[in-house]
Each structure stands twice: as C-alpha cells, then as structure tokens.
PDB file with SEQRES, HELIX, SHEET and CRYST1 records, atoms N, CA, C and O in Angstrom:
SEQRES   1 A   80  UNK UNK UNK UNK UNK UNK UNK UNK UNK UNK UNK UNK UNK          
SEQRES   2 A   80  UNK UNK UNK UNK UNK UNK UNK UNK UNK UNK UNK UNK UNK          
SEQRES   3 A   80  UNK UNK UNK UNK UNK UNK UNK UNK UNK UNK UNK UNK UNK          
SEQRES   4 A   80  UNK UNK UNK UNK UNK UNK UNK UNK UNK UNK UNK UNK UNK          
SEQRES   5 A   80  UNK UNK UNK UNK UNK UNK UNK UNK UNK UNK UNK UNK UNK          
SEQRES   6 A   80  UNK UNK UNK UNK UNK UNK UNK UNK UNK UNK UNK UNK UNK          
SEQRES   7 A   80  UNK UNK                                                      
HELIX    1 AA1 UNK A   57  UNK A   63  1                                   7    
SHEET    1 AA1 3 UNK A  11  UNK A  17  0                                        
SHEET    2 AA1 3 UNK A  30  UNK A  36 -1                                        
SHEET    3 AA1 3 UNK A  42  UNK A  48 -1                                        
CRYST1    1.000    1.000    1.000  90.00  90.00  90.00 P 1           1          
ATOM      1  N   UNK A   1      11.089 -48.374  77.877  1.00  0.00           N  
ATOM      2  CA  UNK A   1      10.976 -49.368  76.836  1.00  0.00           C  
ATOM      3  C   UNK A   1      11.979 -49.100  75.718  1.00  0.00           C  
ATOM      4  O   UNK A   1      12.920 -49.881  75.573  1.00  0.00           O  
ATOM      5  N   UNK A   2      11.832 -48.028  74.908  1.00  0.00           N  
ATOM      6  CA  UNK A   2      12.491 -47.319  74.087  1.00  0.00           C  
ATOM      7  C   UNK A   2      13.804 -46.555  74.731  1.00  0.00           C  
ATOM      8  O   UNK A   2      14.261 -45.648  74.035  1.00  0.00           O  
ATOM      9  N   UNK A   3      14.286 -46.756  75.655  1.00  0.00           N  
ATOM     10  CA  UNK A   3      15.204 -45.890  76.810  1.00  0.00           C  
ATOM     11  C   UNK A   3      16.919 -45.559  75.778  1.00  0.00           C  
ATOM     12  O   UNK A   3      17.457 -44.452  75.776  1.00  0.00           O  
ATOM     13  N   UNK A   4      17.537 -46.909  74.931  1.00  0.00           N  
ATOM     14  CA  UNK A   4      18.504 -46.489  74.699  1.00  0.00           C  
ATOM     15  C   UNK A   4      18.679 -46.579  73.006  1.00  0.00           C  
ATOM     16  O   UNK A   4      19.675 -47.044  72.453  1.00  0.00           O  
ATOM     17  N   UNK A   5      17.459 -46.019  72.297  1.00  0.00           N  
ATOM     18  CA  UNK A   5      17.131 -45.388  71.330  1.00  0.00           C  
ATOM     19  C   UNK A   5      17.442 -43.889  70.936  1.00  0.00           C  
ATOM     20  O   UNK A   5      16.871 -42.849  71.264  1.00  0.00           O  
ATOM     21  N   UNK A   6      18.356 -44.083  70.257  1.00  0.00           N  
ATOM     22  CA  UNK A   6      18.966 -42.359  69.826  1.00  0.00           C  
ATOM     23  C   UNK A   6      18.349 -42.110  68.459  1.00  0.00           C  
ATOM     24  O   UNK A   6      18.289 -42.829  67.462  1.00  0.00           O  
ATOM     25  N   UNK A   7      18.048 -41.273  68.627  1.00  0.00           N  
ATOM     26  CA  UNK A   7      16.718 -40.241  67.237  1.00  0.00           C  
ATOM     27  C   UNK A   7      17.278 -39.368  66.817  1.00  0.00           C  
ATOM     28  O   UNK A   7      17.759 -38.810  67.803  1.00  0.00           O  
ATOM     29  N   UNK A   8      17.692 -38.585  65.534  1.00  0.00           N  
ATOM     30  CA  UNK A   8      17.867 -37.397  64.894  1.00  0.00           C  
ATOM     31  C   UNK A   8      16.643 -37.121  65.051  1.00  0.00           C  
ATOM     32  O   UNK A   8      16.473 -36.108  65.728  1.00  0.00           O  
ATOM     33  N   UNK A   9      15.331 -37.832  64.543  1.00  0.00           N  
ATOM     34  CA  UNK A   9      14.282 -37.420  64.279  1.00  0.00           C  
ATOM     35  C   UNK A   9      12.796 -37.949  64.710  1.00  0.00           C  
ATOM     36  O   UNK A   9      12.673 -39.121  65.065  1.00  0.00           O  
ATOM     37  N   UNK A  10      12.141 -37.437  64.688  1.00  0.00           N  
ATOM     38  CA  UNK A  10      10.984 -38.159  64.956  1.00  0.00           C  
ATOM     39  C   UNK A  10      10.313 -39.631  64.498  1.00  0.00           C  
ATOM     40  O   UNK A  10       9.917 -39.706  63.335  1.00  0.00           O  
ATOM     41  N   UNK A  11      10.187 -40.666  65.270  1.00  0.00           N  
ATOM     42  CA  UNK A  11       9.559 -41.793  64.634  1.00  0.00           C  
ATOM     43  C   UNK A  11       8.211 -42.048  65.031  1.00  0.00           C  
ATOM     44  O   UNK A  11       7.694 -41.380  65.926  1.00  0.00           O  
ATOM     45  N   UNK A  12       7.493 -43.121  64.333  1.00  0.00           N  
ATOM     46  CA  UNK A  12       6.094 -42.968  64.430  1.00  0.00           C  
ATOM     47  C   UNK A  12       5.961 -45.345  64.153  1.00  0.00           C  
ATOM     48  O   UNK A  12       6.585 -46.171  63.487  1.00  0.00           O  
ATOM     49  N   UNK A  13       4.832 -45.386  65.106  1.00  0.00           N  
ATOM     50  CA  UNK A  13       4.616 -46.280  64.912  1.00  0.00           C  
ATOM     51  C   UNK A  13       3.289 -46.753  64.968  1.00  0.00           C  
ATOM     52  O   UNK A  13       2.720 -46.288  65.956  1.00  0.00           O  
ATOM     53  N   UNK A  14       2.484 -47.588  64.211  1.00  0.00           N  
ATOM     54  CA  UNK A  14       1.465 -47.547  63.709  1.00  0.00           C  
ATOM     55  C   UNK A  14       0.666 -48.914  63.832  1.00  0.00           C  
ATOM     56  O   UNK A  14       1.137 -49.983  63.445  1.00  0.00           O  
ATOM     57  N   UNK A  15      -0.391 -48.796  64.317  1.00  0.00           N  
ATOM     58  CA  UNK A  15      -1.116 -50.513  64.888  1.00  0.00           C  
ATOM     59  C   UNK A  15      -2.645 -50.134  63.967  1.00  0.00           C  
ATOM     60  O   UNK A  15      -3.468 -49.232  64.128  1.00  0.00           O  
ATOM     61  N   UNK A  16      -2.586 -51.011  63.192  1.00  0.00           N  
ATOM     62  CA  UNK A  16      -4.373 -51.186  62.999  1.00  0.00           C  
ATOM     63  C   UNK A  16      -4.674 -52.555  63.619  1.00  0.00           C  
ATOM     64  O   UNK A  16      -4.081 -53.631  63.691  1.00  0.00           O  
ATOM     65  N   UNK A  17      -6.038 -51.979  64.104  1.00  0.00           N  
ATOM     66  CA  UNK A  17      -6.587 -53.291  64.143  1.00  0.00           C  
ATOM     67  C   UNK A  17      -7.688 -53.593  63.209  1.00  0.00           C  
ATOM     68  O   UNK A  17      -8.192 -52.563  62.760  1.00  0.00           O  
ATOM     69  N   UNK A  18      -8.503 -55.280  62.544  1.00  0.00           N  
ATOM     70  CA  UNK A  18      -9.360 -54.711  61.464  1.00  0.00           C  
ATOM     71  C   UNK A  18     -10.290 -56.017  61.890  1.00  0.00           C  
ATOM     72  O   UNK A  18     -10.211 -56.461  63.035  1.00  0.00           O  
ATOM     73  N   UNK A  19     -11.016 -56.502  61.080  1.00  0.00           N  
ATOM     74  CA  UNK A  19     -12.049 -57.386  61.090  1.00  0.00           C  
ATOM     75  C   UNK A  19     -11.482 -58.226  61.028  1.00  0.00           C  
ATOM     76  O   UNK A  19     -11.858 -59.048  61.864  1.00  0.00           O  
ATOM     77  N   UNK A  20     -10.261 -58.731  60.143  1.00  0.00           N  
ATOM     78  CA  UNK A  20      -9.651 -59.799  59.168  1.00  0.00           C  
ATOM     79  C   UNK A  20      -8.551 -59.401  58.594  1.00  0.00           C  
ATOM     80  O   UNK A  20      -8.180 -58.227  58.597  1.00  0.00           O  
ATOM     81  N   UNK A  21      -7.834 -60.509  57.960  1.00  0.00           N  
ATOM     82  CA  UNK A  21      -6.821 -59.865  57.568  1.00  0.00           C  
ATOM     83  C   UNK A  21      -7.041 -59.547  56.089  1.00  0.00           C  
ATOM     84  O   UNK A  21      -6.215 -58.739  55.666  1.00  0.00           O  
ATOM     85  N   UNK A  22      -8.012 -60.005  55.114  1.00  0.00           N  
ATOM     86  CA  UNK A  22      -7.981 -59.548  54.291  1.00  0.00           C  
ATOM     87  C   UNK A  22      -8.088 -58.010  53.665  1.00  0.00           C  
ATOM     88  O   UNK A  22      -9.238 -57.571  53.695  1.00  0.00           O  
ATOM     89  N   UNK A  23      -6.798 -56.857  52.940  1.00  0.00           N  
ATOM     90  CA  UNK A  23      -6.897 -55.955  52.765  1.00  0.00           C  
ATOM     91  C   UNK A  23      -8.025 -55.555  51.593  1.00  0.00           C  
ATOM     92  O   UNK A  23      -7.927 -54.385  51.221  1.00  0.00           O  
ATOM     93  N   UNK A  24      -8.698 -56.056  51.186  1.00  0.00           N  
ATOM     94  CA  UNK A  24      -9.350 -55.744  50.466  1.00  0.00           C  
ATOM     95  C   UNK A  24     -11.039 -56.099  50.801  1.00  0.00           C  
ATOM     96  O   UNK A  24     -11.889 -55.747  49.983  1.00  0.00           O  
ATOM     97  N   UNK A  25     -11.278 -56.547  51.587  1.00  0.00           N  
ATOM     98  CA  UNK A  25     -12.482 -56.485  52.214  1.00  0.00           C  
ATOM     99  C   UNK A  25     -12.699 -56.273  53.651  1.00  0.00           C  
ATOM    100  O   UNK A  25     -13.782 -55.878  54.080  1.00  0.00           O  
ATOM    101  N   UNK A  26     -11.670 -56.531  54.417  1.00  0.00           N  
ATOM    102  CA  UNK A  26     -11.904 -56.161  55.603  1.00  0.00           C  
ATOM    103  C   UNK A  26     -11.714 -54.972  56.120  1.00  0.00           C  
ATOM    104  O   UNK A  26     -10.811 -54.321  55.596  1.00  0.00           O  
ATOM    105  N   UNK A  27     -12.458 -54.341  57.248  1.00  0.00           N  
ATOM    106  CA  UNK A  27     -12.486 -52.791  57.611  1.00  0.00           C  
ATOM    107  C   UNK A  27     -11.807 -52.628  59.049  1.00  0.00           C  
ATOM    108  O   UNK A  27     -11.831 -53.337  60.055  1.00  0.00           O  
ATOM    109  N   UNK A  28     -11.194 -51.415  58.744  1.00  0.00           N  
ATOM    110  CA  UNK A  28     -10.730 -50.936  60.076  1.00  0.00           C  
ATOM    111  C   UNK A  28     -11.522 -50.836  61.914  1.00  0.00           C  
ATOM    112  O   UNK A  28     -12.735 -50.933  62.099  1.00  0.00           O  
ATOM    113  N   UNK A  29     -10.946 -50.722  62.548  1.00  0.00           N  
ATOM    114  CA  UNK A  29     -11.749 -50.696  63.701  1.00  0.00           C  
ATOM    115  C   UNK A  29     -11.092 -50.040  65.034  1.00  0.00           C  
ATOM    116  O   UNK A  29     -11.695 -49.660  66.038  1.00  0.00           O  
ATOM    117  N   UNK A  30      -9.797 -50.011  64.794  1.00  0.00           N  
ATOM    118  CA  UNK A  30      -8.958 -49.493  65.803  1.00  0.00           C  
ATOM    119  C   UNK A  30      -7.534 -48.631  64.930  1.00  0.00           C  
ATOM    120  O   UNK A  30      -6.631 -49.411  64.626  1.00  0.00           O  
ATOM    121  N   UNK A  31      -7.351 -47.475  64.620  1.00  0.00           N  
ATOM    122  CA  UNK A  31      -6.002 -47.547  64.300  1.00  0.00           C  
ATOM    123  C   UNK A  31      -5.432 -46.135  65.836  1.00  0.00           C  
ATOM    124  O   UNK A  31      -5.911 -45.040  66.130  1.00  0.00           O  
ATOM    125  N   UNK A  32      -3.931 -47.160  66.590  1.00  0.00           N  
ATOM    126  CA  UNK A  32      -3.552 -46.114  67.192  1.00  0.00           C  
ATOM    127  C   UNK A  32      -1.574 -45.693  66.144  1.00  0.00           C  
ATOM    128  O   UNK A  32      -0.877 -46.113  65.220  1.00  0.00           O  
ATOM    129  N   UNK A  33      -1.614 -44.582  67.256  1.00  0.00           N  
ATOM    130  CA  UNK A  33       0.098 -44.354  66.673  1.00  0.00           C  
ATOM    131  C   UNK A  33       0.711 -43.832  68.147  1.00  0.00           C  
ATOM    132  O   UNK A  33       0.125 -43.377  69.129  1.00  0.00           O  
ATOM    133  N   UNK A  34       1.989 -44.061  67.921  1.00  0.00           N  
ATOM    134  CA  UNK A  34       2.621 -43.760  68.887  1.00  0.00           C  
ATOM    135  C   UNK A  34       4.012 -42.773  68.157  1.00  0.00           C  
ATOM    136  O   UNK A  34       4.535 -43.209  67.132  1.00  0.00           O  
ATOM    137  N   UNK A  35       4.404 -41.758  68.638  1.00  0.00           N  
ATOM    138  CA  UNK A  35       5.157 -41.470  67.901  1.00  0.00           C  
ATOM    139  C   UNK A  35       6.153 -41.020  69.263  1.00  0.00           C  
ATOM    140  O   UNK A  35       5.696 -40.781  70.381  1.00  0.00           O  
ATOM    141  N   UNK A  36       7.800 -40.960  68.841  1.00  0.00           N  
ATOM    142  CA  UNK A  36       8.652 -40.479  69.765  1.00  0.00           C  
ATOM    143  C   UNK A  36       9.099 -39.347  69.331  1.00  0.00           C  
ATOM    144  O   UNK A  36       9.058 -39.313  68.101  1.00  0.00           O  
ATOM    145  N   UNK A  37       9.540 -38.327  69.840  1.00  0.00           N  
ATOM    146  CA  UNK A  37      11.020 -37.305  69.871  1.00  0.00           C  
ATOM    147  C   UNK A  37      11.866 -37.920  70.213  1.00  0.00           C  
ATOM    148  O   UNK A  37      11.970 -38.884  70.971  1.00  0.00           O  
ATOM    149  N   UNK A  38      12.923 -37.008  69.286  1.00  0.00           N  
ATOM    150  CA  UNK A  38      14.445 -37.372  69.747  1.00  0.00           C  
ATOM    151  C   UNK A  38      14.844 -37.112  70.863  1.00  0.00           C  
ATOM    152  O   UNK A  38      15.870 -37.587  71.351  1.00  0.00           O  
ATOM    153  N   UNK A  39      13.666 -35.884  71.717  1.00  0.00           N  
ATOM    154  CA  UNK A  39      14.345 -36.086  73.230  1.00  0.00           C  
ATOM    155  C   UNK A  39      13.728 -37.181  74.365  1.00  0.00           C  
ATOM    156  O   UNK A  39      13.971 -37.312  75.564  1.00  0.00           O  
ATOM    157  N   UNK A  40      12.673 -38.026  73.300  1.00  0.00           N  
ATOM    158  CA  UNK A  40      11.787 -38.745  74.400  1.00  0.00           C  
ATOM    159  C   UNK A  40      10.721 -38.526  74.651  1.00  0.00           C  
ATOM    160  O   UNK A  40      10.246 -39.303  75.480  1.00  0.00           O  
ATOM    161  N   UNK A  41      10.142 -37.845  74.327  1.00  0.00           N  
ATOM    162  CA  UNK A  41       9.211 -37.504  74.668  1.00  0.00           C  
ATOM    163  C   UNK A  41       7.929 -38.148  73.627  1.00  0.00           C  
ATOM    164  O   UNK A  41       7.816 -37.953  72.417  1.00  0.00           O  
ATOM    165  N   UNK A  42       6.999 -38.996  74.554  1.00  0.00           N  
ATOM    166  CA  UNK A  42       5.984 -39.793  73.758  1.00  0.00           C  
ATOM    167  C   UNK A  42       4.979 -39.232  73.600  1.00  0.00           C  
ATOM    168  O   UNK A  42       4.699 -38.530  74.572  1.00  0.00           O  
ATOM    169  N   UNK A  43       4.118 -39.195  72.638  1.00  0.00           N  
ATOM    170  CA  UNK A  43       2.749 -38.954  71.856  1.00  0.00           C  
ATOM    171  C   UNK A  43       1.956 -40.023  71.289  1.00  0.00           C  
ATOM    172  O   UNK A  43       2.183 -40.552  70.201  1.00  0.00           O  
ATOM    173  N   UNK A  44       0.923 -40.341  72.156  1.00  0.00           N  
ATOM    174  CA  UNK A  44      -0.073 -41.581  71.791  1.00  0.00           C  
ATOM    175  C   UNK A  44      -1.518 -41.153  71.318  1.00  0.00           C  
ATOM    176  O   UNK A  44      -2.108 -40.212  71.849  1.00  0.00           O  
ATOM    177  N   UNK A  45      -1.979 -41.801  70.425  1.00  0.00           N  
ATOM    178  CA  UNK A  45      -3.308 -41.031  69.889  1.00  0.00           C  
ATOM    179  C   UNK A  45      -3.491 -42.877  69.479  1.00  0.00           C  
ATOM    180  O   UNK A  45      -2.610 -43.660  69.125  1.00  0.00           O  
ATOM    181  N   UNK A  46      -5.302 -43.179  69.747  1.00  0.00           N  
ATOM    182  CA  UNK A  46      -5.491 -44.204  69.410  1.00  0.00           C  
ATOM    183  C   UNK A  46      -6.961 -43.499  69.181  1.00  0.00           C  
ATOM    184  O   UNK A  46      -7.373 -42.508  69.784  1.00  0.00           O  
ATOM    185  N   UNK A  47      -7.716 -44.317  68.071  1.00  0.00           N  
ATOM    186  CA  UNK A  47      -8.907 -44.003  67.885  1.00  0.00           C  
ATOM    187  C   UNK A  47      -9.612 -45.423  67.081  1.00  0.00           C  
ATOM    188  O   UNK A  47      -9.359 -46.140  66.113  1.00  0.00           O  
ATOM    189  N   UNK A  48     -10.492 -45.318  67.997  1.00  0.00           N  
ATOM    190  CA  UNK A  48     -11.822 -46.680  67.583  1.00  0.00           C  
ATOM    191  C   UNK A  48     -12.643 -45.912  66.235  1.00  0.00           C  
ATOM    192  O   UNK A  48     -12.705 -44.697  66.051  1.00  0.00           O  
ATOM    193  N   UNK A  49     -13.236 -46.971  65.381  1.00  0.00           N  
ATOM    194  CA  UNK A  49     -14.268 -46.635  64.465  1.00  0.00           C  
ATOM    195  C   UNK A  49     -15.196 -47.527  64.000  1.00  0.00           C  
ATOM    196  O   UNK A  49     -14.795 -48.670  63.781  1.00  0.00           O  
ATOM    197  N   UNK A  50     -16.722 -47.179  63.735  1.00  0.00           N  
ATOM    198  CA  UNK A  50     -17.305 -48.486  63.303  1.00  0.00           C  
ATOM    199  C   UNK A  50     -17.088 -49.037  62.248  1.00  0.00           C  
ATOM    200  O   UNK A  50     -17.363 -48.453  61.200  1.00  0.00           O  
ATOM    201  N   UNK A  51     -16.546 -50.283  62.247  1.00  0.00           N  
ATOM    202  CA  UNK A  51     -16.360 -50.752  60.870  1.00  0.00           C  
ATOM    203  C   UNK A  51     -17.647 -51.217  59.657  1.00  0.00           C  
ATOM    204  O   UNK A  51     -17.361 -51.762  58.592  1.00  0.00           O  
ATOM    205  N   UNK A  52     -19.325 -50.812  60.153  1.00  0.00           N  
ATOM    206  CA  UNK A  52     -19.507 -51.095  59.179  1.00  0.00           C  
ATOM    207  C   UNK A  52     -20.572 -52.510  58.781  1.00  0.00           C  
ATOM    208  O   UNK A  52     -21.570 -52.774  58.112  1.00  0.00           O  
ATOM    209  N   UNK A  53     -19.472 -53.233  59.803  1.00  0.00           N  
ATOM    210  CA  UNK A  53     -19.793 -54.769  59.675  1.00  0.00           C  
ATOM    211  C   UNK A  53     -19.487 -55.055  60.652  1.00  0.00           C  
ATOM    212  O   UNK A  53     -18.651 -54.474  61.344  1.00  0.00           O  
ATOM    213  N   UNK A  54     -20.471 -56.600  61.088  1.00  0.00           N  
ATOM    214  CA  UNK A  54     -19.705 -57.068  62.477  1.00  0.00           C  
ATOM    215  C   UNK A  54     -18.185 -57.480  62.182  1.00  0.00           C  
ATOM    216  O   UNK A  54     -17.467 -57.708  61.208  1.00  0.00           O  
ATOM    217  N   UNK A  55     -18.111 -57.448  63.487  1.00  0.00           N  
ATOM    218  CA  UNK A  55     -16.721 -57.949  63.501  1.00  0.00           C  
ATOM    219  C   UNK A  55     -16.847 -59.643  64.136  1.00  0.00           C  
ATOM    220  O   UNK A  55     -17.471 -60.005  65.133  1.00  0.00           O  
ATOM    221  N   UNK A  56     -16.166 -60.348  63.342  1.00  0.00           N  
ATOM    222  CA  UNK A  56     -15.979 -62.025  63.738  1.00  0.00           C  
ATOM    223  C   UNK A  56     -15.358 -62.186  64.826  1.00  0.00           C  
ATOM    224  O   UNK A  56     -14.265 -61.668  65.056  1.00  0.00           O  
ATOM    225  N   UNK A  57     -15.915 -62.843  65.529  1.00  0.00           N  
ATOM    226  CA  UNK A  57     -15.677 -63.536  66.739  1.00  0.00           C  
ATOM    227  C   UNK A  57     -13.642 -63.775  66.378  1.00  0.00           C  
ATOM    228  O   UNK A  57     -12.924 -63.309  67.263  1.00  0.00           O  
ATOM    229  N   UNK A  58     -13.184 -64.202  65.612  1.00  0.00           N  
ATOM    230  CA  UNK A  58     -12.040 -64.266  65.649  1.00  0.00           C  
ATOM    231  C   UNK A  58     -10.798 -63.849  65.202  1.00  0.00           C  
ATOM    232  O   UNK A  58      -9.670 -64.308  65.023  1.00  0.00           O  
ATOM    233  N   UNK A  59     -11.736 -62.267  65.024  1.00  0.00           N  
ATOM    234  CA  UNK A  59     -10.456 -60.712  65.253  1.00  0.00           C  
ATOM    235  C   UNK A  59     -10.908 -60.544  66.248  1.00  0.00           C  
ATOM    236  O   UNK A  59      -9.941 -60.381  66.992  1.00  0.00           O  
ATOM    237  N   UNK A  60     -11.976 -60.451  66.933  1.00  0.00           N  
ATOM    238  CA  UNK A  60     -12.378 -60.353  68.560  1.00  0.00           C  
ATOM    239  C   UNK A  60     -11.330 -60.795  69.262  1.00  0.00           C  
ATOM    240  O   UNK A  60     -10.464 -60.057  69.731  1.00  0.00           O  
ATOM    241  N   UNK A  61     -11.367 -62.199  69.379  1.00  0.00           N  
ATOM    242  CA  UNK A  61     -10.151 -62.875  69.601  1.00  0.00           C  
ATOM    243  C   UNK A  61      -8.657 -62.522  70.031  1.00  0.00           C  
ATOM    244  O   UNK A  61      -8.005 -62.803  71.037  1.00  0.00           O  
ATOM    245  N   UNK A  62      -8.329 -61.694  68.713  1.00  0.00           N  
ATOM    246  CA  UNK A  62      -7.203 -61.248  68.780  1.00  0.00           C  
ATOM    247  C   UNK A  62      -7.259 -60.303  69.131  1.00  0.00           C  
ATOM    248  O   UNK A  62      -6.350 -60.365  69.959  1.00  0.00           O  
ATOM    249  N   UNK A  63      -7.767 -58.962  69.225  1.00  0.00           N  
ATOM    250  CA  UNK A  63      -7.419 -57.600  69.407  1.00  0.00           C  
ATOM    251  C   UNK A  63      -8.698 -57.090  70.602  1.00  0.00           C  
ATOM    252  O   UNK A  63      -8.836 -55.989  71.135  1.00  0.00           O  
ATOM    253  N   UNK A  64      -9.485 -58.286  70.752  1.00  0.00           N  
ATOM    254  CA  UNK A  64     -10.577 -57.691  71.859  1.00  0.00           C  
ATOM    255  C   UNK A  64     -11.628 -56.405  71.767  1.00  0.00           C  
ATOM    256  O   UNK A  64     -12.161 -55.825  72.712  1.00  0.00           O  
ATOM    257  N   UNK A  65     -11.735 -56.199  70.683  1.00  0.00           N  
ATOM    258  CA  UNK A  65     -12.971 -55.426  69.833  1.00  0.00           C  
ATOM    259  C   UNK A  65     -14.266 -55.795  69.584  1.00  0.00           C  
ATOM    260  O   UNK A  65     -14.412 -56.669  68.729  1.00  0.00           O  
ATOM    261  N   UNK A  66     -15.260 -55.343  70.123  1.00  0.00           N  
ATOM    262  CA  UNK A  66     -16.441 -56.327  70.103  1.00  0.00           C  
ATOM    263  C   UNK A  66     -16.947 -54.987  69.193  1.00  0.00           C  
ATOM    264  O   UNK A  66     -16.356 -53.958  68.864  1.00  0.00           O  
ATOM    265  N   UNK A  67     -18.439 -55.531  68.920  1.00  0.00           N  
ATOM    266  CA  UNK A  67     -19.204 -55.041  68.448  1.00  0.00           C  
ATOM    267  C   UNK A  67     -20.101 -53.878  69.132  1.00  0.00           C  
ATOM    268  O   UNK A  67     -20.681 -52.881  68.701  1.00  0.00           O  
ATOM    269  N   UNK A  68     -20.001 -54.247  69.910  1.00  0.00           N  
ATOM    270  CA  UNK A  68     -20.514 -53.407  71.468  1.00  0.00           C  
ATOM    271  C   UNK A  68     -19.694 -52.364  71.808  1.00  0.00           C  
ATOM    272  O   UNK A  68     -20.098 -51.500  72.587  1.00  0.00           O  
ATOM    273  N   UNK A  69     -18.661 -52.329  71.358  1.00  0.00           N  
ATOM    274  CA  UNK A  69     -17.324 -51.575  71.401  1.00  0.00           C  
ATOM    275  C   UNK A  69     -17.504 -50.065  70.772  1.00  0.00           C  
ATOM    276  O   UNK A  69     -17.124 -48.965  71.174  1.00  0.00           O  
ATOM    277  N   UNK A  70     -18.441 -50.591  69.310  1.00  0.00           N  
ATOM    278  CA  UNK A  70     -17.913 -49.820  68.405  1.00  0.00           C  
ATOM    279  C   UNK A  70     -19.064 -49.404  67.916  1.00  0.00           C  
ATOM    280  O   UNK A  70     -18.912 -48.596  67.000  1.00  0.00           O  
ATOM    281  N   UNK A  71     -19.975 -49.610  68.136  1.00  0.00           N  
ATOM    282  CA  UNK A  71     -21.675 -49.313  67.756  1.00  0.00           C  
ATOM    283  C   UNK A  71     -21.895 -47.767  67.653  1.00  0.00           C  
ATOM    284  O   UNK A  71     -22.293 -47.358  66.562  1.00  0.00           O  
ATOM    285  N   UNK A  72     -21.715 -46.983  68.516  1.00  0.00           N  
ATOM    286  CA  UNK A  72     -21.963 -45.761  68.620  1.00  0.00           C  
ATOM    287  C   UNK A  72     -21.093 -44.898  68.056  1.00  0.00           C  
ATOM    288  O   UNK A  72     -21.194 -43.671  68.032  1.00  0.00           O  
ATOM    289  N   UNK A  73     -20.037 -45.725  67.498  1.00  0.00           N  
ATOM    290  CA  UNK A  73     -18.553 -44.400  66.742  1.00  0.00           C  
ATOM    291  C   UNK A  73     -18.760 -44.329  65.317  1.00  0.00           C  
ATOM    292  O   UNK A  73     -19.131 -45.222  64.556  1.00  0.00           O  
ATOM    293  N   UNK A  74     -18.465 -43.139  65.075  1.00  0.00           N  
ATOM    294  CA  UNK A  74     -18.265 -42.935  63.387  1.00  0.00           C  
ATOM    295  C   UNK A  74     -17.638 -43.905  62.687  1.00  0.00           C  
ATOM    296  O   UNK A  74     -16.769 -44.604  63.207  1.00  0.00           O  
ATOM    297  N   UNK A  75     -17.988 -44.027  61.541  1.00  0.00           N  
ATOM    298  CA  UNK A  75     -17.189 -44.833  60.393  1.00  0.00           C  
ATOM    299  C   UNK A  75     -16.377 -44.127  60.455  1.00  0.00           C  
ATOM    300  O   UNK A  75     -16.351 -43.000  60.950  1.00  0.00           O  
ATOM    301  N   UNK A  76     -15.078 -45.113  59.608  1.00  0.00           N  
ATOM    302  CA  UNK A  76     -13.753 -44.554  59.051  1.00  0.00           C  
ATOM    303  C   UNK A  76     -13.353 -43.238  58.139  1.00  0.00           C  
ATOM    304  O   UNK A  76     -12.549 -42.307  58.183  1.00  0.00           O  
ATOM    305  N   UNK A  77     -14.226 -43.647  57.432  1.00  0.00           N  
ATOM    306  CA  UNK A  77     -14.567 -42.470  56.889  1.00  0.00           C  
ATOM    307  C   UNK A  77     -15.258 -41.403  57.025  1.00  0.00           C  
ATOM    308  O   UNK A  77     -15.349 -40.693  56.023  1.00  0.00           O  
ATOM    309  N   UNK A  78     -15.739 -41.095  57.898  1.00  0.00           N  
ATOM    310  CA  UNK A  78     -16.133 -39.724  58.891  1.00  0.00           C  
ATOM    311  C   UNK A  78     -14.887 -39.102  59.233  1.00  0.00           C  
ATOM    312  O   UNK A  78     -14.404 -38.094  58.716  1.00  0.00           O  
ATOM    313  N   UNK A  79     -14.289 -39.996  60.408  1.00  0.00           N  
ATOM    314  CA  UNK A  79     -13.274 -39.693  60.872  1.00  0.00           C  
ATOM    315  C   UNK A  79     -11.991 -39.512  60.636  1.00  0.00           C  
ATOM    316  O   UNK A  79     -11.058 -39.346  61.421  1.00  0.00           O  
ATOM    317  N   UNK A  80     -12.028 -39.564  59.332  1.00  0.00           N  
ATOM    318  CA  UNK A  80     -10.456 -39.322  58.589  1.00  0.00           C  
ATOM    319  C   UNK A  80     -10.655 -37.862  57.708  1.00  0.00           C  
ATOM    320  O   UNK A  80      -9.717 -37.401  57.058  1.00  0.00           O  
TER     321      UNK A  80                                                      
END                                                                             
C-alpha cells in the first residue's frame, strides 16, 4: 500500500471512531493507529471502548459499532 514511501522517520496514523461528530459531546468508541518504520515495517494497535452512551444507529452506519460491540469493555477512561 505504502510500498514507495521513503521515511527518515517514523509515521503514525490515527482513526477514531465516535458516536457523532460532535467534539464536544460525543464519545469515543474505537481509536486504532497504525504506525510505519522507515524500513517498513508495520505496527497496528486498535482498541474498542464503551462509550458510555448508546451509540446512534447512524455512526453505526458508518463505522459498524453496535452497542453489542462494546457493552462489556472499559470506558475511555479506564483505558487510557
């Protein structure tokens, strides 16, 4: 994917997923990262969390996070 990407250094790339888009009331629920080396070499870490609140049928939608998903995981704040 990344094949003719030349790196001095390490990059990092970063996906939340949340309830909504509003930053000020809506809660996290998915954040992963992906990060590269300059020799290629990939590092993926993704982690689910309960947000708390349901999640609306239409961040469901988009990112496929149900409620059912996420019932049994720590809040965000546990896990950070």
């Amino acid at each position: 994917m990344l094949k003719n990407l030349k790196l001095e250094r390490p990059i990092a790339f970063i996906d939340v997923e949340t309830t909504g888009t509003n930053p000020h009331s809506d809660r996290v629920v998915e954040l992963s990262i992906l990060r590269i080396q300059p020799d290629g070499k990939e590092e993926y870490k993704s982690h689910r969390v309960n947000p708390g609140v349901p999640i609306p049928p239409e961040a469901t939608a988009v990112h496929g996070i149900t409620d059912a998903d996420v019932a049994n995981l720590p809040a965000f704040r546990q896990w950070v």
